[in-house]
C-alpha positions in Angstrom: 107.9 139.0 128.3 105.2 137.0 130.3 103.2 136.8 127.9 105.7 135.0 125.5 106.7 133.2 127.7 103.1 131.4 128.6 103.3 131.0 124.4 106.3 129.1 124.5 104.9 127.2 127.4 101.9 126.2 125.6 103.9 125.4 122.1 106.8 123.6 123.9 104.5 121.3 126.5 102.2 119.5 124.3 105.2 119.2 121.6 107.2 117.0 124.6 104.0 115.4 126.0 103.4 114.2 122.5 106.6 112.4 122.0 107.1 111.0 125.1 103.7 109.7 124.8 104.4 107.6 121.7 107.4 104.8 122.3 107.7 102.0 120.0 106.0 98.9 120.1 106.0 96.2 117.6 104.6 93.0 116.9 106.2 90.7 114.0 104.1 88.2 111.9 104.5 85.6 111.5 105.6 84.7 115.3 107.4 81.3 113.8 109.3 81.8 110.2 109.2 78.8 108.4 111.8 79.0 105.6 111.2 76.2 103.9 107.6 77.0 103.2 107.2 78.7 99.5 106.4 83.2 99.5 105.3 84.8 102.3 107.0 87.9 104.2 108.1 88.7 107.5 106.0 91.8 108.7 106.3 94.3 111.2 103.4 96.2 112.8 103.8 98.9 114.6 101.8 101.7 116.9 103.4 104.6 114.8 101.4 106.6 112.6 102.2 106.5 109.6 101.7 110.2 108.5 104.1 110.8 111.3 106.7 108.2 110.4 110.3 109.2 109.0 113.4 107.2 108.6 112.9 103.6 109.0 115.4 101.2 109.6 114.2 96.9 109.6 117.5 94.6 110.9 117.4 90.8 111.3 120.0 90.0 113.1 121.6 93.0 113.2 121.6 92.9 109.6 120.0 96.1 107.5 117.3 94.5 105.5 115.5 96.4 102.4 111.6 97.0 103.7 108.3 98.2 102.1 106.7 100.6 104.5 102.8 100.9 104.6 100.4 101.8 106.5 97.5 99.3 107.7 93.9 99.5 107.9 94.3 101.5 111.1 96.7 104.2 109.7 99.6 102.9 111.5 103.2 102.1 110.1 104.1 98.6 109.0 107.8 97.5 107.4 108.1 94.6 105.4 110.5 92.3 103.8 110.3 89.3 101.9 110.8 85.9 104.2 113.9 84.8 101.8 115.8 87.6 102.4 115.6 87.5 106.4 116.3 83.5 105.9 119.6 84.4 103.8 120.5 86.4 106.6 120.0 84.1 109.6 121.6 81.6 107.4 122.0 77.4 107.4 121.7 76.6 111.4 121.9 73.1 113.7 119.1 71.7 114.3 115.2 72.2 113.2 114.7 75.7 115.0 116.4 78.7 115.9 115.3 82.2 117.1 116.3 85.3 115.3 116.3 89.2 116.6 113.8 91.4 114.5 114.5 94.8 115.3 112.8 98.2 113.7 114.3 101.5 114.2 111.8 104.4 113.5 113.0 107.9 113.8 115.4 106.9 116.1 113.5 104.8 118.8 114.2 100.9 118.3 112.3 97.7 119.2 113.1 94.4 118.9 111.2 91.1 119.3 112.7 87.3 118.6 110.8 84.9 116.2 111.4 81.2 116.3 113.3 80.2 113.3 112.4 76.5 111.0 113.7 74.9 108.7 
């Protein structure tokens, strides 16, 4: 019984370690979305690897948005979407600038980050 025990131990431990290692962290490009300009995309990197990656989940403004998942030239995860379909959903607004939430949901774990918002 000790003996499976110590095996359990040393399969359960790392397991647990490993998870709460990795938390999500994300940085969106680019920091200012400028809608007016012509193509482009609003990108998502992220510290995830991407073997490791499951269900993703990309939001603008609390808003589900259809992303490409990829992974960069480091192996990690990146979501993108194109910038006309984040500007329909943060729609016509006052002024020149606004901000709008950009939040990714991988797996379960969520971060968010705001980008200024022009016309």
């Amino acid at each position: 019984m000790r003996k499976s025990l110590l095996v359990a131990f040393g399969v359960c431990v790392p397991i647990l370690v490993l998870s709460a290692a990795v938390s999500l962290d994300i940085r969106v490009a680019p920091s200012m979305l400028v809608l007016s300009s012509v193509g482009g995309n609003l990108t998502v990197h992220t510290n995830v690897p991407y073997s490791l990656a499951g269900d993703v989940l990309l939001e603008v403004e609390g808003k589900e948005i259809e992303a490409h998942t990829f992974a960069d030239n480091r192996g990690f995860l990146v979501a993108q979407c194109r910038k006309e379909e984040a500007g329909e959903v943060i729609g016509d607004f006052e002024g020149n600038f606004t901000t709008a939430e950009v939040r990714l949901t991988v797996d379960g774990a969520s971060a968010t980050e705001t980008v200024l918002v022009r016309k």
